[in-house]
C-alpha positions as CSV (number, residue, x, y, z in Angstrom):
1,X,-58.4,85.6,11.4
2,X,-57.0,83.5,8.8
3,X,-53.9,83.3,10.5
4,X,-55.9,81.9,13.7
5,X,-57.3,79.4,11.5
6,X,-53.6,78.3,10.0
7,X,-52.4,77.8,13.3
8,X,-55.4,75.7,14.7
9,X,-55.5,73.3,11.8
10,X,-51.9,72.7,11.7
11,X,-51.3,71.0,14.7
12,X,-54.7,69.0,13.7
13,X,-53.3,67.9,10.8
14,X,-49.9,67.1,12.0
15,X,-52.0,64.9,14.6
16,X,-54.4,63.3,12.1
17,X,-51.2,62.2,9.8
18,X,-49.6,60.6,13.0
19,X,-53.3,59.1,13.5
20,X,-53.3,57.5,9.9
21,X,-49.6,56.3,9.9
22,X,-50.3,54.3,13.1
23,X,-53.5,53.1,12.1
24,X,-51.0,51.6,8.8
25,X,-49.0,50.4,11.1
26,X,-51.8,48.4,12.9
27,X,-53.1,47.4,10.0
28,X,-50.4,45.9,8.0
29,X,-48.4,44.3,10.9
30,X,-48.0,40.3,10.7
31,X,-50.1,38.0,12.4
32,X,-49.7,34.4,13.8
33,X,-51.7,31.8,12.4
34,X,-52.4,28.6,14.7
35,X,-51.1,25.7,13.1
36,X,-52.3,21.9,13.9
37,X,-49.7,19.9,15.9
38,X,-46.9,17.6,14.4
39,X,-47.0,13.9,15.1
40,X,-43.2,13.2,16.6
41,X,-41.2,10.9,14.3
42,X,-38.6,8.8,17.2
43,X,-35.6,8.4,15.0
44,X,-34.2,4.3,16.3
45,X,-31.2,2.2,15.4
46,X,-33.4,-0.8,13.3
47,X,-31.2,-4.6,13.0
48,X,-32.3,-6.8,9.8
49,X,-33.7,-9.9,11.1
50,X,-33.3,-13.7,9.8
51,X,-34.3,-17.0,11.0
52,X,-30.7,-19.0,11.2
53,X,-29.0,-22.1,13.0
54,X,-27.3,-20.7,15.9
55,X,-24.1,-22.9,17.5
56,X,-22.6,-20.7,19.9
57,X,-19.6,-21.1,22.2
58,X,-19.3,-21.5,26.1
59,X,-16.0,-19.6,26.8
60,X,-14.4,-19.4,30.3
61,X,-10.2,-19.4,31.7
62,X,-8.8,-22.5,33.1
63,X,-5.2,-23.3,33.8
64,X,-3.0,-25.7,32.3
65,X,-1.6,-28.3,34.2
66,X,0.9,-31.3,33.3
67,X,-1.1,-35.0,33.8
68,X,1.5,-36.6,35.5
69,X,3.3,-35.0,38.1
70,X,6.7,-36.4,40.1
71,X,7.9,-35.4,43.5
72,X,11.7,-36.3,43.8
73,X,12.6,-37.1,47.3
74,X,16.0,-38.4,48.8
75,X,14.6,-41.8,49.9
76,X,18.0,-42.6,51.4
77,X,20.2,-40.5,54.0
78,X,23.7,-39.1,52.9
79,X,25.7,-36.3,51.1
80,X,24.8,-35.6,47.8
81,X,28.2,-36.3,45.8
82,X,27.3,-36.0,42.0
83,X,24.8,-33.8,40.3
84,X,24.4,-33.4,37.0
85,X,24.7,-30.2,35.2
86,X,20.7,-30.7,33.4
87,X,19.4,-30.8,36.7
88,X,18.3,-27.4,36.6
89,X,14.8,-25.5,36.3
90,X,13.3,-25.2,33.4
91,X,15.7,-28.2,31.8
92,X,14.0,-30.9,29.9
93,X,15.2,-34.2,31.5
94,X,14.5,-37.5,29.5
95,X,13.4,-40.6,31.2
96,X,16.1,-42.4,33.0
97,X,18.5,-39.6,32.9
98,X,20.7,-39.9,36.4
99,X,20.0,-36.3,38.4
100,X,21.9,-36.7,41.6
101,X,24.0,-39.1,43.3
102,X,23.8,-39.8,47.3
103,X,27.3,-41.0,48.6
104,X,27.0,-44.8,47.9
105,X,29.8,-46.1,50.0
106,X,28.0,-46.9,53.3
107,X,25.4,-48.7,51.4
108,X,27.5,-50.5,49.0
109,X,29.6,-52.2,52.6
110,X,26.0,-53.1,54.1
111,X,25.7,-55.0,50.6
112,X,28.5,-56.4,50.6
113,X,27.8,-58.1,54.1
114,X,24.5,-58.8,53.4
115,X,26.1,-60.6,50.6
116,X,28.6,-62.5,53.0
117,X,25.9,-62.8,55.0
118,X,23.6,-65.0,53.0
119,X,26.6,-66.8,51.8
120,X,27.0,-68.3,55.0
121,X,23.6,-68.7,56.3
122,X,23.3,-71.0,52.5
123,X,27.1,-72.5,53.6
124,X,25.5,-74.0,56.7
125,X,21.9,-74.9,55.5
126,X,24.1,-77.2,52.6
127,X,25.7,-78.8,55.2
128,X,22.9,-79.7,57.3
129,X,21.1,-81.2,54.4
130,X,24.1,-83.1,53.2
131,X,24.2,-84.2,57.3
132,X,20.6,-84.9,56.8
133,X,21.2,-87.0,53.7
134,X,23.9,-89.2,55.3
135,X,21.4,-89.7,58.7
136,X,18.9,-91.0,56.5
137,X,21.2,-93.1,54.8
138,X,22.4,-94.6,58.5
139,X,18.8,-94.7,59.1
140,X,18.1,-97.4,56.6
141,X,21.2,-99.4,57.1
142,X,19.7,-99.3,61.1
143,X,16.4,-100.3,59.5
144,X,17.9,-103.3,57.7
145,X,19.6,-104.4,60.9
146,X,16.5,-104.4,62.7
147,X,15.1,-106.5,59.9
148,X,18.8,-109.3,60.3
149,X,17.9,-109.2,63.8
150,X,14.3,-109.7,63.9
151,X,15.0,-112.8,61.6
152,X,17.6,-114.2,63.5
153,X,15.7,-114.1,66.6
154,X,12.9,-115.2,65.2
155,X,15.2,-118.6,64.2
156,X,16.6,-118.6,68.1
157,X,13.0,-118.8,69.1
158,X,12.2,-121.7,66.8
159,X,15.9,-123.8,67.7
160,X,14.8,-123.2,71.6
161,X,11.3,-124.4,71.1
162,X,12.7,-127.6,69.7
163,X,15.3,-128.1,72.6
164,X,18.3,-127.4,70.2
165,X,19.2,-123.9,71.6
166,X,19.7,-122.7,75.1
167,X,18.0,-119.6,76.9
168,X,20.6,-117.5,76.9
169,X,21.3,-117.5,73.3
170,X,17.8,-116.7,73.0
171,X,18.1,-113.9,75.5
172,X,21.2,-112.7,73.2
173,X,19.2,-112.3,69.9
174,X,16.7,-110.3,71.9
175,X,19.5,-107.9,73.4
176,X,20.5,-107.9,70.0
177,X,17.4,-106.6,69.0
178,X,16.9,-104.4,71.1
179,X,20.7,-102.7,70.4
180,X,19.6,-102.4,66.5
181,X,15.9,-100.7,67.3
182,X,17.5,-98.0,69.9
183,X,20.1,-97.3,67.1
184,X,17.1,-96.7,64.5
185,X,15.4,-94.6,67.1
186,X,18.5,-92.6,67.7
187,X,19.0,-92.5,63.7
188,X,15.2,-91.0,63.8
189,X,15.9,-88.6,66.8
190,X,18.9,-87.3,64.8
191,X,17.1,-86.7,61.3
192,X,14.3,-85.3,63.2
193,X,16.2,-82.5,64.9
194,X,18.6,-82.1,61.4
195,X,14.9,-81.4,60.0
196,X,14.5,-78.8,62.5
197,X,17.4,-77.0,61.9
198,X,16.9,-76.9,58.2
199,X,13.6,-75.0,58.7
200,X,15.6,-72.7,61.1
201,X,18.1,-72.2,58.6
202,X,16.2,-71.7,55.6
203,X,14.2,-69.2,57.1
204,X,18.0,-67.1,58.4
205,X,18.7,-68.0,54.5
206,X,15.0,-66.4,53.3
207,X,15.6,-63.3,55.8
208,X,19.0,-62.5,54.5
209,X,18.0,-62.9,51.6
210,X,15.3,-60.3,52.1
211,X,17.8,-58.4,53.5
212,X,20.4,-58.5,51.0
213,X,17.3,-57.3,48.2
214,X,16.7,-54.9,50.9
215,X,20.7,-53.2,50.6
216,X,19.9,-53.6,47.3
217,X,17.1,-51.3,46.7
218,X,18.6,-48.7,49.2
219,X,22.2,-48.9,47.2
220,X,20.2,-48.2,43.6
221,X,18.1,-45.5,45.9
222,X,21.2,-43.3,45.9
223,X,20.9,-42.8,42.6
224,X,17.6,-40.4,41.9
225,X,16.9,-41.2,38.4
226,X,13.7,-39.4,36.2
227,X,10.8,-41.5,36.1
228,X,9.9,-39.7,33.0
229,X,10.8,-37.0,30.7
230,X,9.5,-34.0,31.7
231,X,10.5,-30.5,32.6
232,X,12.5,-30.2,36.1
233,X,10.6,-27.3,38.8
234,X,11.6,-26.2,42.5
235,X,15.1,-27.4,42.0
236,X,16.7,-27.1,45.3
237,X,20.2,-28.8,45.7
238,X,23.9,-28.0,46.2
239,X,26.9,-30.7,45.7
240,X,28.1,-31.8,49.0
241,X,24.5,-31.4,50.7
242,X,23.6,-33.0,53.6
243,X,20.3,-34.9,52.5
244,X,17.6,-36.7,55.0
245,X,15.1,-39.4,54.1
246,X,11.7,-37.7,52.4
247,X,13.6,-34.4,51.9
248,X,12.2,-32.9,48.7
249,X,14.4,-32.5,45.5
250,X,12.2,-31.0,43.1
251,X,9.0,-31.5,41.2
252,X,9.2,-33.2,37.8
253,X,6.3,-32.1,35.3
254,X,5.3,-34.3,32.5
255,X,6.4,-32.5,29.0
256,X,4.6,-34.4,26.9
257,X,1.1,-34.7,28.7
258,X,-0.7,-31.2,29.4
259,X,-4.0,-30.6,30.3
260,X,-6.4,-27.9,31.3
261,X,-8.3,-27.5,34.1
262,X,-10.9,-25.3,33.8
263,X,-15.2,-24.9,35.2
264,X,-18.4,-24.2,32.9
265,X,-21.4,-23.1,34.5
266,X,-23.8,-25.6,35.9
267,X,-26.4,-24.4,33.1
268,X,-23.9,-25.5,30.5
269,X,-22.8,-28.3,31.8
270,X,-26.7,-29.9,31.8
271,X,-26.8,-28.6,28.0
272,X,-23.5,-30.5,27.3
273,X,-24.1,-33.9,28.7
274,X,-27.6,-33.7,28.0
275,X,-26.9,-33.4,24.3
276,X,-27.2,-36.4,21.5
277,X,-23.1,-36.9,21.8
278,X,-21.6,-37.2,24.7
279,X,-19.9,-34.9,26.8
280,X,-16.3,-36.7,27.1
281,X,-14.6,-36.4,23.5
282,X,-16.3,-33.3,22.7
283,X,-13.3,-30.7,20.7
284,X,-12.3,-27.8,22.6
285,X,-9.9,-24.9,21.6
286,X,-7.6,-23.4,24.1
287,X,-6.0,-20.2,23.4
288,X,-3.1,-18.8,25.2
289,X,-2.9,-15.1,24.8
290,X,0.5,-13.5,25.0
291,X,1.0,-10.0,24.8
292,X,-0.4,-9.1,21.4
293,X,-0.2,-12.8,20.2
294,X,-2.5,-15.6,20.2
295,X,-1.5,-19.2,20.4
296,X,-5.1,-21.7,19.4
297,X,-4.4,-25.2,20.6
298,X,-6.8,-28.4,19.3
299,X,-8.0,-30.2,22.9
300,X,-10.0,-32.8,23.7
301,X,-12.8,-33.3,26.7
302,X,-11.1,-36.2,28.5
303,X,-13.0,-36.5,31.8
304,X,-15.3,-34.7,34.8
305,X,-14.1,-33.4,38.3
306,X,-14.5,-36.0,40.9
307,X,-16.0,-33.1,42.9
308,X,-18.2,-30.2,43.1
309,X,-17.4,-27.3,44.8
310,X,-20.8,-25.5,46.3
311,X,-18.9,-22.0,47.0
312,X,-18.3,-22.0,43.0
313,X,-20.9,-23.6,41.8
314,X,-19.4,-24.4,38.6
315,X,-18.1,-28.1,37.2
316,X,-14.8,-29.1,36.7
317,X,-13.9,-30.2,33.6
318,X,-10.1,-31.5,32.2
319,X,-9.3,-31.1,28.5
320,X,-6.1,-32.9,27.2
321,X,-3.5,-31.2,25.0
322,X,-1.8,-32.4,22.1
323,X,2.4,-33.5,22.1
324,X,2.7,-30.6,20.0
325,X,1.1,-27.5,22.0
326,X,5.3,-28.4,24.6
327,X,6.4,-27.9,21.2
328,X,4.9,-24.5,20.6
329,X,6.1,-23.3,24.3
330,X,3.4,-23.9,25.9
331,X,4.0,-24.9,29.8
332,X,2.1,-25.8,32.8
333,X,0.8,-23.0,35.1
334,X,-0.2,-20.9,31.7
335,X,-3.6,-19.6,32.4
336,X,-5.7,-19.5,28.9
337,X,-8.8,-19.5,27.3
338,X,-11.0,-22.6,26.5
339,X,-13.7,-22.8,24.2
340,X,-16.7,-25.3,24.3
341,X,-19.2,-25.5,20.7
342,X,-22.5,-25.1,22.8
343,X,-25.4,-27.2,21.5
344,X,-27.3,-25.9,18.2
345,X,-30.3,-24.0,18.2
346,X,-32.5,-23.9,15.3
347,X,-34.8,-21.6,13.9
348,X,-33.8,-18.6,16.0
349,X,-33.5,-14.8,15.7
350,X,-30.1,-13.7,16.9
351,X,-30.5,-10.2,18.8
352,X,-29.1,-7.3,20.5
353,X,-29.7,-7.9,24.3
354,X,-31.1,-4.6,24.5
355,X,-33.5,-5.1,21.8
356,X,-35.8,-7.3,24.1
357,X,-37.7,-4.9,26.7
358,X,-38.2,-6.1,30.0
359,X,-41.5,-7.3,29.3
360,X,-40.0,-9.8,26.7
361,X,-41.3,-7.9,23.8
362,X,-39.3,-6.6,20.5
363,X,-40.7,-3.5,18.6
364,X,-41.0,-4.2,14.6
365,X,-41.0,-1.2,12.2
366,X,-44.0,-2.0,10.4
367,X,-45.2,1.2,7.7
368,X,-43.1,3.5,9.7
369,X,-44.5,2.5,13.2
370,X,-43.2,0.1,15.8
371,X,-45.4,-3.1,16.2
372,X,-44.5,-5.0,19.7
373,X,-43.8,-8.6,18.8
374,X,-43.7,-11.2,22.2
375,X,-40.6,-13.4,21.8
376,X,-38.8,-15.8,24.3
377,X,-35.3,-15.8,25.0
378,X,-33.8,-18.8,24.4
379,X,-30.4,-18.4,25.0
380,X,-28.4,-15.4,26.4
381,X,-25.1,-14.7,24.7
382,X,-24.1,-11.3,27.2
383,X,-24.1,-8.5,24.4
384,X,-26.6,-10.3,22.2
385,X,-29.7,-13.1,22.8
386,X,-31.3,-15.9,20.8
387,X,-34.8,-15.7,20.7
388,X,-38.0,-17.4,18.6
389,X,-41.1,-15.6,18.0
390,X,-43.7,-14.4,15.0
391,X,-41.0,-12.0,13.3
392,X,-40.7,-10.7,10.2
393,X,-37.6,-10.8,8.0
394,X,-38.9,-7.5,5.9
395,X,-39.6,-5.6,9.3
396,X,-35.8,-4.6,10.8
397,X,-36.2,-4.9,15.1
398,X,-35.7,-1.8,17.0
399,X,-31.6,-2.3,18.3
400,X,-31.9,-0.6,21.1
401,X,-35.4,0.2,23.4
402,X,-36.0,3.5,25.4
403,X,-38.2,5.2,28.0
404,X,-41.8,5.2,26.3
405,X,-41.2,3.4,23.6
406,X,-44.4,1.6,22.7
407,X,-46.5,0.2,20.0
408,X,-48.1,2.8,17.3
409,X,-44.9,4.9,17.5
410,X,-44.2,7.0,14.5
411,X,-40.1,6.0,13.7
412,X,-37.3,5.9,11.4
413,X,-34.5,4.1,10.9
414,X,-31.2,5.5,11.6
């Protein structure tokens, strides 16, 4: 019986123990208590704001050019039978160095008979005005024999009115007379027609003269001389050439006188000449970037573009170089940088261009929140902007803005 119990309670008690170390189990496991929710804390790149005078610079590429410019040109026909050994490109050529000679020896003959040629034309218009002077001489002594016989016919006139002299001597003082005026009037015929062919010949004296200065200039045109010193481009010659009239030479660029030619915006442009100086005068820096190297040359606004082109839309502006930038190596064509001082603005906030939402709002930190502050944009620099407004300089501005950023904001500073 016993026995019956034993094995009856056992399994009871084995299940009651497995009972009680579950219900332990249950009982001491861990449980999850709700916490309240965390408000989010939007970590943001912060910039330290100040109020400051702001002068920035207007920056755009322009080319360098020289301000005078010379296009040598054969202005004579011929073989080209000197040219000297600077004449090359690249070469600096002083003012009034000889480049290239045009075979002179045609030209020098037409000179030379232009030459003979006036010489005669002022041979003959001598002698007609020494003729000229002895006609008028002949002209007076026939004058003052009109005068003897006027008299002496007037004293005929008076004997025949008395009775004391006959008809016929009468008749012969007239005759007399008469001889002595057709002499003046042939006297005045001949000076007349002397006076005529003076102003024929003076005029073949005044045209070969004209031409002779005309022989002239195309004899000292073989010659092609610089106008200036300067450096010598598009240098196309060989001794013994065969040149035409107008036939280019090569281009002569001023090495003394650059400038650069460049356009500004036509937003700038109003700022500039709109400001208290003027526009022309205003300094300029242009720097010529080689490589690794920078070259800064001092410039100078000299003038405006005659025209504007409407498929740019910008203004052309021309800013001259110093003597010394030639000196440093600089040469026309270079392209380079120029920069303009803009006008100053005062009492601005310089920020990041990305600080200013689209909304033209900036986000304070104020106590660990962001505080939108309205500002206007008063100049835009590209990576940063220049803007006035009701900021703080103890509250940093928000760098940079995001999606959903908004006033209240929990933040902190990076």
């Amino acid at each position: 019986m016993l026995r019956r119990i034993r094995q009856f309670l056992l399994p009871l008690g084995v299940v009651a123990i497995g009972v009680a170390i579950a219900a332990w189990f249950v009982a001491s496991r861990p449980r999850a208590v709700p916490q309240p929710p965390e408000e989010k804390v939007w970590p943001v790149s912060v910039v330290e704001v100040e109020r400051v005078d702001v002068q920035p610079e207007i920056v755009v590429y322009g080319e360098v050019r020289a301000v005078r410019e010379a296009e040598l040109r054969a202005e004579v026909a011929g073989r080209l039978v000197s040219l000297s050994p600077e004449f090359k490109d690249g070469n600096l050529i002083i003012a009034g160095t000889e480049l290239a000679l045009i075979d002179p020896v045609d030209y020098e003959n037409r000179l030379a008979e232009q030459r003979a040629e006036r010489a005669r034309t002022a041979a003959q218009l001598a002698e007609l005005r020494r003729e000229l002077e002895w006609e008028q001489r002949l002209e007076e002594n026939a004058e003052r024999q009109v005068e003897l016989a006027e008299r002496a016919l007037a004293r005929l006139e008076k004997l025949a009115a008395d009775g004391r002299e006959s008809r016929k001597v009468r008749d012969d003082g007239e005759a007399a007379l008469a001889v002595s005026e057709q002499t003046l009037m042939q006297r005045g015929q001949t000076i007349t027609r002397l006076r005529t062919r003076i102003d024929e010949q003076e005029a073949a004296y005044d045209k070969a003269q004209a031409t002779l200065a005309s022989a002239e200039r195309e004899l000292a045109k073989t010659r092609i001389v610089a106008p200036f010193t300067g450096h010598a481009t598009d240098v196309r010659l060989a001794l013994g050439q065969r040149l035409a009239v107008g036939e280019r030479l090569a281009r002569l660029l001023s090495a003394s006188e650059l400038e650069v030619r460049f356009e500004i915006p036509e937003g700038a442009f109003a700022r500039l000449s709109g400001a208290a100086d003027t526009l022309i005068g205003r300094s300029a820096t242009v720097t010529w970037h080689l490589g690794g190297e920078s070259r800064e040359f001092p410039a100078v606004l000299a003038r405006v573009g005659a025209e504007i082109d409407p498929s740019v839309g910008g203004i052309a502006l021309f800013a001259t170089l110093d003597e010394h930038a030639v000196e440093r190596g600089l040469r026309a064509g270079a392209f380079v940088e120029v920069r303009i001082p803009d006008v100053v603005y005062r009492d601005v906030f310089r920020l990041p261009a990305k600080a200013v939402a689209e909304n033209g709002e900036v986000y304070a930190l104020v106590d660990e929140r962001l505080a939108a502050v309205e500002v206007e944009v008063v100049r835009d620099l590209g990576d940063a902007v220049l803007v006035r407004g009701a900021l703080d300089a103890s509250h940093p501005v928000v760098a940079r803005t995001f999606a959903g950023i908004g006033p209240g904001l929990r933040a902190r500073p990076l």
